[in-house]
N, C-alpha and C positions, 0 to 999 in steps of 0.2 A: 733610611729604614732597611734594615736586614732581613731574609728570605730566610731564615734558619730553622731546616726543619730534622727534627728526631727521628731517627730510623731504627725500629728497631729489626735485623733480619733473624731467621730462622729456617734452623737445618733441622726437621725435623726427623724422629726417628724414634723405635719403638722401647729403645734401653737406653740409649743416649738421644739425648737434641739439642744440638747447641746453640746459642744464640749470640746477639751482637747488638752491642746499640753503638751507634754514630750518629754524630753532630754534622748535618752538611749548611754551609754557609756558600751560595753559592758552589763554585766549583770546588770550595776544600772541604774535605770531610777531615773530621774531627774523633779521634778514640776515645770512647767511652767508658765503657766495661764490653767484656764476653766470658762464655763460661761455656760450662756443659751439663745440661741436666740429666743426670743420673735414674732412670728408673731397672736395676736389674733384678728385682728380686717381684715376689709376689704374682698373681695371679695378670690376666691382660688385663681386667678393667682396674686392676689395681694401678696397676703401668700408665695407665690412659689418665687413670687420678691424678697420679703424680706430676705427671706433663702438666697439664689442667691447672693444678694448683701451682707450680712454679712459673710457669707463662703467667699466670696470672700474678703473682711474687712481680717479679721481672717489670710487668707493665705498671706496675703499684710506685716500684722504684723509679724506674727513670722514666716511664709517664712518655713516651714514643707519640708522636703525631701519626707515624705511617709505620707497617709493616709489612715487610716484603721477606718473604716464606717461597721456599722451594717448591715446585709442583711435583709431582706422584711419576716417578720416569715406569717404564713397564718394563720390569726386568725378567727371566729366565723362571722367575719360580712368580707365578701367581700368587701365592700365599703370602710372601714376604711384598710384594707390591699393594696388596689388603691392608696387612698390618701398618704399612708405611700413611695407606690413606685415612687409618685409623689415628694415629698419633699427628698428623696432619691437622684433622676434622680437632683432635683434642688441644691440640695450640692455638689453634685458629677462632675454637669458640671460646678461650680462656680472654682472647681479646674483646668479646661481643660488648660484655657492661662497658667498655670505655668507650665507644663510641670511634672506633681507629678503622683510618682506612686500612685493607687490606690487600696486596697485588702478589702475582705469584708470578713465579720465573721460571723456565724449564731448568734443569743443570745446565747444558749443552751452552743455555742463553749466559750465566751467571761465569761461568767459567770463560766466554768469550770478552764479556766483559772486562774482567778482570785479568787473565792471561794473553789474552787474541786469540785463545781456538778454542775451541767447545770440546774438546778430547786432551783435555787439560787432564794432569794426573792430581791427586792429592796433597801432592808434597809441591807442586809447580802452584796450588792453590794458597795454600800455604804460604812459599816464598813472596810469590805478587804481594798479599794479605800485609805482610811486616814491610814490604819494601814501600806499599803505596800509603802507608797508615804511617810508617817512618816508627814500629813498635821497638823496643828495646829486648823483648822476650816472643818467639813462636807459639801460639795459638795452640791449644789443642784441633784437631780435625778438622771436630764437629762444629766448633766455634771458630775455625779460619772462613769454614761454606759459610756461616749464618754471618760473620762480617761480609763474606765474597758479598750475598745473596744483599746486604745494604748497599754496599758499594754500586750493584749491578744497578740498584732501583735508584740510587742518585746518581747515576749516570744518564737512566731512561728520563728522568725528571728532569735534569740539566738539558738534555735533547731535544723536550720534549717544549722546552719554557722559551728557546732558542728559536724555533721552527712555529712557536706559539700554536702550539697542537693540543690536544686533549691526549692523553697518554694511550700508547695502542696497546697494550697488556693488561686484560681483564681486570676488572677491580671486583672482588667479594662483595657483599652489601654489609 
């Protein structure tokens, strides 16, 4: 019997969010699709819609057991750390009808992960993204985080199955 479970991760963000679904079978994960959901036009709740309805698109299609979503870092301007936790809140409840767990990652965590330092740059995010997935094409950005951001959570889950622990990284309800 096989342990294979659907991942789907998320970078989320307030004009673009990208996302990532992987297949992890034990220790291999598996590429699925990733993308990047576009909201730059219209009003914020218009924006918030948009996420909303795509996350939800997204979860229709490849039907994710877990999602693993980046957490809200506090950056320099207050404002843009709001709107981050707002398109956050708007991917995170586009999962609620499914019934999906939900775990968040710091960056710092997601980037160690996947790179070994947590002051990983973008493009170091990136490369790890194609080198550990074995992709033929580079990811946009937003959808290299939202693969890191799966990667990172089946790694914590392989760790966690090993050690036969309960996962120590918050779970949403």
């Amino acid at each position: 019997m096989t342990d294979k479970k659907r991942i789907l991760g998320i970078d989320p963000g307030s004009r673009l969010t990208g996302f990532g679904v992987l297949d992890f079978v034990g220790d291999r994960a598996a590429y699925v699709a990733s993308g990047t959901i576009k909201s730059p036009h219209g009003s914020f709740p218009e924006r918030l819609k948009k996420i909303f309805e795509s996350v939800s698109d997204v979860v229709v299609q490849y039907q994710p057991d877990i999602v693993a979503i980046e957490s809200v870092f506090m950056a320099k301007n207050a404002g843009s750390a709001l709107k981050l936790g707002h398109a956050r809140s708007a991917a995170i409840c586009a999962t609620f009808a499914f019934d999906i767990e939900v775990f968040e990652y710091a960056p710092r965590e997601i980037k160690q992960a996947v790179v070994g330092t947590g002051s990983a740059s973008k493009d170091q995010v990136q490369h790890m993204v194609v080198s550990l997935l074995q992709l033929d094409g580079v990811p946009a950005s937003d959808a290299a985080d939202a693969l890191a951001a799966a990667i990172c959570h089946g790694h914590q889950r392989r760790l966690q199955s090993r050690l036969g622990a309960q996962p120590v990284t918050a779970s949403l309800p």
